[in-house]
C-alpha positions in Angstrom: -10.5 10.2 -2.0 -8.1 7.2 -1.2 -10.2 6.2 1.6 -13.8 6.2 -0.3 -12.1 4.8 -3.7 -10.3 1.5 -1.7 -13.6 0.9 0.5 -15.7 1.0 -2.3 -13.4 -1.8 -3.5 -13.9 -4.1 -0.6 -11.1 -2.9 1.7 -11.3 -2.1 5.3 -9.3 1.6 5.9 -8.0 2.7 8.9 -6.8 6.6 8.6 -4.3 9.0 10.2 -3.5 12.2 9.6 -0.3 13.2 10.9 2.6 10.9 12.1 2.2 10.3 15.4 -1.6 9.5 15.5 -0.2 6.8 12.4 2.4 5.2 15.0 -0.3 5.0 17.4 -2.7 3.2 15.1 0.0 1.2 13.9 0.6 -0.4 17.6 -3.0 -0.7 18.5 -3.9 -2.9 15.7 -2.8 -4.9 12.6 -2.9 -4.5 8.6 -2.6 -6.2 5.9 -1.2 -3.1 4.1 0.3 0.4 5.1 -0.1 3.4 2.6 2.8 5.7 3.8 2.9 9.3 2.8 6.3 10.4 3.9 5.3 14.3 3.8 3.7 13.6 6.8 3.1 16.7 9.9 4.7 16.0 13.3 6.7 12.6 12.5 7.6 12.9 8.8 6.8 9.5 6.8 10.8 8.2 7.1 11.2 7.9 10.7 8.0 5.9 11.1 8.8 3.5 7.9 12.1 3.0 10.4 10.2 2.5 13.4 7.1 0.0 11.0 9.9 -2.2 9.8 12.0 -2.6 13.0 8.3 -4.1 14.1 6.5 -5.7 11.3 6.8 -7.2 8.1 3.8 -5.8 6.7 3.8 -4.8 3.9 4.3 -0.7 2.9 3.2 1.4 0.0 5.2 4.6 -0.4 3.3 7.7 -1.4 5.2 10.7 -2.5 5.5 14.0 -4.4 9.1 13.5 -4.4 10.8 10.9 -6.6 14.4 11.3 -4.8 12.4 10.5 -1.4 11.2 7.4 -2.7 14.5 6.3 -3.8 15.4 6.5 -0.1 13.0 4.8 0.8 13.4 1.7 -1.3 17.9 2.2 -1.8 18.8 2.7 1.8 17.4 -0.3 3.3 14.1 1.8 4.7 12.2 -1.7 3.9 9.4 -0.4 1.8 8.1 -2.8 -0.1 6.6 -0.4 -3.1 5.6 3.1 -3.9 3.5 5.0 -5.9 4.3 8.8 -6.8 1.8 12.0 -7.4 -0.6 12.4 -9.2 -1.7 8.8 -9.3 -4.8 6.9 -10.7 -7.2 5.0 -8.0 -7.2 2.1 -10.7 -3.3 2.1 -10.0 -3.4 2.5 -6.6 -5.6 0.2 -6.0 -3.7 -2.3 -8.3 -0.2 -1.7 -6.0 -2.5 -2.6 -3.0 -3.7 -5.5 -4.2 -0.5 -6.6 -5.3 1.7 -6.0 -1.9 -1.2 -8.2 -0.6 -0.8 -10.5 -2.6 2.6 -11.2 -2.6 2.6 -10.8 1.5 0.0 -13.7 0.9 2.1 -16.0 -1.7 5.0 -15.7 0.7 3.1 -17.0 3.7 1.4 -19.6 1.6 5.1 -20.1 0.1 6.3 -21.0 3.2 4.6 -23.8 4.2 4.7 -26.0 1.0 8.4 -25.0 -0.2 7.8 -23.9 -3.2 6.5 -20.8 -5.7 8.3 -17.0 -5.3 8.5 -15.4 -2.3 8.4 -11.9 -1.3 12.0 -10.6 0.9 11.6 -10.1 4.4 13.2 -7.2 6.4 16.5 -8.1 6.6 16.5 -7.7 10.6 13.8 -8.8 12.7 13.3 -8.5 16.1 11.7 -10.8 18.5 12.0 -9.6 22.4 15.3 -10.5 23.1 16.3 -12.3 19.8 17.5 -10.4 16.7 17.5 -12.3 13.6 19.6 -10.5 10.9 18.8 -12.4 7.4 21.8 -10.8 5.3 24.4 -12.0 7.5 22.8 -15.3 8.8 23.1 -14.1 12.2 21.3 -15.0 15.4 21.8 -13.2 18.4 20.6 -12.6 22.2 20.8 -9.8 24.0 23.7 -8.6 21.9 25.5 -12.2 22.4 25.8 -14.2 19.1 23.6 -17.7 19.3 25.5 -20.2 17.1 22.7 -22.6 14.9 22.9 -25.2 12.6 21.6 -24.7 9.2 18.3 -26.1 9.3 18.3 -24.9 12.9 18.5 -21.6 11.4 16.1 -22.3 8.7 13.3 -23.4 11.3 13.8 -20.0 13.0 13.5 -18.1 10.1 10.5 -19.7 9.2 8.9 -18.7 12.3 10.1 -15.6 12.3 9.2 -14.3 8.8 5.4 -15.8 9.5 4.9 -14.5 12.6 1.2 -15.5 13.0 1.1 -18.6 11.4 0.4 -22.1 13.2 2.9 -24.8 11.2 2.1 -28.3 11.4 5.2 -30.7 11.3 4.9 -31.8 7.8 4.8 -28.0 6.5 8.1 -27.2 8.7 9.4 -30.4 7.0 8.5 -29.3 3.2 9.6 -25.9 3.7 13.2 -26.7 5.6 13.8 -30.0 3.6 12.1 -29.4 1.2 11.2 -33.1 0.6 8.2 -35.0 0.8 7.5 -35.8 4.3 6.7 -39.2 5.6 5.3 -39.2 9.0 8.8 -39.2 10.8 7.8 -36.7 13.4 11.6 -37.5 15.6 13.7 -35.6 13.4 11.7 -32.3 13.8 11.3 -33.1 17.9 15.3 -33.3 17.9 15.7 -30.1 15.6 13.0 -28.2 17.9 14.9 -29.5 21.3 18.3 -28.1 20.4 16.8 -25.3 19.1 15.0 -24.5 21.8 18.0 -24.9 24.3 19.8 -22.3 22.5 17.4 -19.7 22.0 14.9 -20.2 25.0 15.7 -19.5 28.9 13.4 -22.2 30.1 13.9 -24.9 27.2 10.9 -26.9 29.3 8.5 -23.6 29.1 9.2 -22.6 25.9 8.6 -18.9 25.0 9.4 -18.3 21.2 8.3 -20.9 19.4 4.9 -22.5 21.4 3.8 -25.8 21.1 0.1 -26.3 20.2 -0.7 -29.5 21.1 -2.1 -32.2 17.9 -1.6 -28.9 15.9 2.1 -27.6 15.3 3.7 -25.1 16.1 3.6 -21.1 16.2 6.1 -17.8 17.4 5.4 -17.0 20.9 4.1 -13.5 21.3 5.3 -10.8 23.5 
């Protein structure tokens, strides 16, 4: 019903019907959205909302029978982003969706120009090696703490929160400042140097944050 509802809407669906055909489906491809039913067979809808967010920041609809389960979800730091509890209404549903889309879209959008809301990243994300743990404002490396500079800090996280998105220098500018940028493209090379001696293992061959040459940059993939 969900599935014939949300493509009749416009919406691409990908389904699975037990948890570990969703983890699967997860890994092979990329959303825009998860629905999440946590009464799930085989790998129960909480372990896999664990496993999403130590991954992605997509964005993840709860769907539940059970309202003390969805306070889990959303009060012990689970990292969904919404829910939505039986019986529902398509109309709603398809509202919710629209809406964790939306926002996911804002805060990328956000990001670039420094200004409008934002919607709250996982508080720990993981990139190969590097952990980046937003709460505590905490870098580290293989368990080993990397010590950054604010705006040092504030590049990262940019990167890291958007993890597909190509910046250009004046949007890093905007969004770190958050001045009006004038052409001075030395003081982002110098923040993106020392950054990258810190972080990388081959500071020359840079493998988190690439370089695309007369565009910007972008987070390395792994």
């Amino acid at each position: 019903m969900i599935t014939d509802y949300l493509t009749k809407e416009g919406f691409q669906i990908v389904q699975a019907f037990d948890g570990e055909e969703a983890m699967l489906t997860f890994r092979q491809r990329s959303f825009d959205v998860i629905l999440l039913d946590l009464m799930l067979p085989k790998r129960n809808g909480m372990d896999l909302l664990k496993i999403i967010r130590e991954e992605s920041i997509v964005p993840v609809l709860i769907i539940s029978a059970k309202d003390g389960d969805v306070e889990k979800a959303l009060g012990l730091g689970f990292g969904a982003d919404d829910y939505i509890v039986k019986p529902f209404s398509m109309i709603e549903l398809s509202a919710r969706v629209k809406a964790a889309i939306r926002r996911a879209t804002q805060y990328t959008a956000d990001a670039g120009t420094g200004t409008g809301e934002t919607v709250v990243p996982p508080s720990v994300i993981r990139v190969h090696e590097l952990t980046l743990d937003i709460e505590n404002i905490q870098v580290t490396k293989q368990g080993q703490e990397i010590k950054l500079t604010a705006k040092e800090w504030h590049i990262l996280k940019l990167f890291f929160t958007n993890p597909k998105k190509v910046f250009t220098k004046e949007q890093i500018y905007r969004s770190v400042w958050n001045d009006e940028y004038y052409g001075d493209e030395n003081i982002i090379n110098v923040h993106m140097s020392r950054l990258r001696e810190k972080i990388e293992d081959n500071p020359s061959s840079p493998q988190y944050i690439k370089t695309l040459w007369g565009i910007g940059y972008k987070l390395g993939e792994f």
